[in-house]
C-alpha positions in Angstrom: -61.6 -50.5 -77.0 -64.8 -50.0 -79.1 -67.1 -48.0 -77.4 -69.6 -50.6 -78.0 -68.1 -53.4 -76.3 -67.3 -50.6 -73.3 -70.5 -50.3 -73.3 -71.5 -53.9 -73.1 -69.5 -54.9 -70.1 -70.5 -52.2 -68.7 -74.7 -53.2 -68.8 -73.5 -57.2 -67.9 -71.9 -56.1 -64.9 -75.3 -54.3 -63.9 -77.5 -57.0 -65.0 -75.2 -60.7 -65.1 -77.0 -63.0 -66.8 -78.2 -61.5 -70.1 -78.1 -63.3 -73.8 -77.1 -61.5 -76.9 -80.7 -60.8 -77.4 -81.4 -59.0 -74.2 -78.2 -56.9 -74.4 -79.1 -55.9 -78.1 -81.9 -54.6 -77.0 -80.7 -52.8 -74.1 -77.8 -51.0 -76.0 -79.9 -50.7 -79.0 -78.0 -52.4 -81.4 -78.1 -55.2 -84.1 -78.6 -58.5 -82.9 -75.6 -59.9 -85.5 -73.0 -57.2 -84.8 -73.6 -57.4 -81.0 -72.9 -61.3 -81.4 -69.9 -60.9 -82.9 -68.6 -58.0 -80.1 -69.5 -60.6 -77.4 -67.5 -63.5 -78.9 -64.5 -61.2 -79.2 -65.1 -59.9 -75.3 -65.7 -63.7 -74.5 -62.1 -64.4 -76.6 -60.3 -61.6 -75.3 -61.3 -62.6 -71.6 -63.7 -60.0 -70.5 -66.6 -61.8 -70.7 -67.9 -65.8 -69.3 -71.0 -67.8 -70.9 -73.2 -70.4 -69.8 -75.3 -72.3 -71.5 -79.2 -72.4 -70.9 -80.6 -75.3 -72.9 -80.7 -73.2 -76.3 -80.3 -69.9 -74.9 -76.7 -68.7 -73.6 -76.2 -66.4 -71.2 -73.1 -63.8 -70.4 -71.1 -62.8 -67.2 -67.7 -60.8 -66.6 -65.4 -62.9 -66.0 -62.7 -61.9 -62.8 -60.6 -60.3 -64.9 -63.9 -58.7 -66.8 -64.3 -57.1 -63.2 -61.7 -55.9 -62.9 -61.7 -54.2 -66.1 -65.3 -52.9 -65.7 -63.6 -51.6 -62.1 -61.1 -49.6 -64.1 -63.3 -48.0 -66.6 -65.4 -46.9 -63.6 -62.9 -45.4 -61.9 -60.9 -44.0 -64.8 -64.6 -42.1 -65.5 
């Protein structure tokens, strides 16, 4: 996995709820390549989205959990 998108599940499980915006600006990181690393975690599974009138947010999905469970305890 791109360390990237390790990194990204990693802040949405701490803070559920965030759009692309937010997390590029929490991992520091450009807006369009951090939009295209959630749409592949949301295709591969990882991640959920809802839609906020124009804004959408991101969660882990159950089997996002318990991915983000076995990076944790694989750390």
């Amino acid at each position: 996995a791109n360390h990237r998108r390790i990194s990204i599940l990693l802040l949405v499980d701490k803070e559920p709820g965030l759009s692309v915006e937010d997390i590029a600006d929490r991992v520091k990181g450009n807006f369009k390549t951090i939009s295209q690393h959630t749409r592949v975690l949301v295709r591969a599974g990882l991640l959920n989205k809802k839609y906020q009138g124009r804004r959408v947010i991101h969660f882990l999905s159950p089997f996002g959990k318990k991915f983000v469970e076995f990076i944790k305890n694989f750390d």
